[in-house]
C-alpha positions in Angstrom: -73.0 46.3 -7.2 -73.4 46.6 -3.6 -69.4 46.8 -3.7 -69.1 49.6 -5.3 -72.2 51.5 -3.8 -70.2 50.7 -0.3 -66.4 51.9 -2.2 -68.8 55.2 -3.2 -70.4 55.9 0.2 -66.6 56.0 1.3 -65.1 57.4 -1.4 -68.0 60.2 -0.8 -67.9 60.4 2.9 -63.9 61.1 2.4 -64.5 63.5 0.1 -67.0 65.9 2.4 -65.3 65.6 5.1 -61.5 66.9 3.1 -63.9 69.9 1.9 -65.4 70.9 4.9 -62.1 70.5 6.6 -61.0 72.8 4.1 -58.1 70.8 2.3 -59.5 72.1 -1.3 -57.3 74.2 -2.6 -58.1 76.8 -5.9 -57.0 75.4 -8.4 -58.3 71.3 -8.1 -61.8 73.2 -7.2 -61.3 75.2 -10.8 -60.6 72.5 -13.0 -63.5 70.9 -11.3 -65.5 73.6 -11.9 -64.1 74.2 -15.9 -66.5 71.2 -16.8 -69.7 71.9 -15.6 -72.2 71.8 -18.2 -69.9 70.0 -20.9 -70.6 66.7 -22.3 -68.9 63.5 -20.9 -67.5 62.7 -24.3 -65.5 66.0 -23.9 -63.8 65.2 -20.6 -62.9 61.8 -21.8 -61.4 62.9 -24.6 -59.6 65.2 -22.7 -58.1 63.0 -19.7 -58.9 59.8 -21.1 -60.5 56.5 -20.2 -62.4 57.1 -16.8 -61.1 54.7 -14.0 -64.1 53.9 -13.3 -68.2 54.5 -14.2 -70.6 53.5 -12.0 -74.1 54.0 -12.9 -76.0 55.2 -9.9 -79.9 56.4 -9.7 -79.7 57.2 -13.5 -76.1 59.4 -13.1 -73.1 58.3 -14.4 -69.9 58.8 -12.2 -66.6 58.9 -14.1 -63.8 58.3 -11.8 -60.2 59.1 -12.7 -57.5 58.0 -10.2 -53.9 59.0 -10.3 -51.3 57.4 -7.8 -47.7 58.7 -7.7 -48.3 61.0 -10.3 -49.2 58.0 -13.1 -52.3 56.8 -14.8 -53.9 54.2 -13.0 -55.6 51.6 -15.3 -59.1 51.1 -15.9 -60.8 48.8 -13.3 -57.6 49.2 -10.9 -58.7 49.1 -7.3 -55.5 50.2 -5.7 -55.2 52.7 -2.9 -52.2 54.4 -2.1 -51.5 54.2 1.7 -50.5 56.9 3.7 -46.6 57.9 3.2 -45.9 55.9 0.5 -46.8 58.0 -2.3 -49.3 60.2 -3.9 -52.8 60.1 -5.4 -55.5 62.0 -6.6 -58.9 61.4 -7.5 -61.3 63.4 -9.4 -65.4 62.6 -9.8 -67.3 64.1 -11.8 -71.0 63.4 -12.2 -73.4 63.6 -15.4 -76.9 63.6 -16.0 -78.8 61.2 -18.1 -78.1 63.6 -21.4 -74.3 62.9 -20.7 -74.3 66.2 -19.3 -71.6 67.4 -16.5 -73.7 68.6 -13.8 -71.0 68.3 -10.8 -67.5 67.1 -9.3 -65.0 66.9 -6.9 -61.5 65.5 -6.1 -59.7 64.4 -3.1 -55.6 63.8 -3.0 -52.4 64.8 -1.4 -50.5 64.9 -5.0 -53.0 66.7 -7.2 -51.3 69.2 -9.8 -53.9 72.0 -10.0 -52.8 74.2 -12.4 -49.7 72.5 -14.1 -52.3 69.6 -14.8 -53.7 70.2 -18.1 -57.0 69.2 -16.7 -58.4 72.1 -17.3 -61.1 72.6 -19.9 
């Protein structure tokens, strides 16, 4: 557990400091946005099995990761490194209802608009 609550705090910390560098572009932050208050069994349907979940302080985090434009598999742990090829990484959070309360994404190869992410 402590793993993950360490991968989190970095996976976190990288993704306020991309925001307030102001690396977000529109359209991530709208597909984001397009699942607030939906159900978690919505979303999954929608993009499929979550990376990962980790169960922190009674919310669920469903982690999707995508490295050079491809599905990574359940329970991977593989980064991309820097100049060798794309990823993307969208978070979303739900409540204890299974309810999407927030999210947010971090990547140099995220498809925004042409992803079908959208809800």
């Amino acid at each position: 557990m402590r793993y993950y609550m360490d991968n989190l705090k970095k996976l976190l910390f990288v993704f306020v400091l991309c925001m307030t560098a102001g690396c977000a572009n529109q359209a991530m932050n709208s597909v984001i946005a397009s699942w607030q208050k939906r159900q978690t069994s919505e979303v999954i349907a929608a993009w499929g099995k979550p990376t990962e979940e980790l169960k922190v302080e009674g919310k669920l985090l469903l982690i999707w990761n995508t490295y050079d434009n491809k599905p990574a598999l359940p329970g991977t742990k593989k980064l991309s490194s820097p100049g060798k090829g794309g990823y993307c990484v969208r978070l979303l959070q739900a409540d204890r209802k299974g309810m999407i309360v927030d999210g947010t994404w971090d990547g140099n190869d995220c498809p925004g608009w042409f992803s079908g992410w959208k809800r």
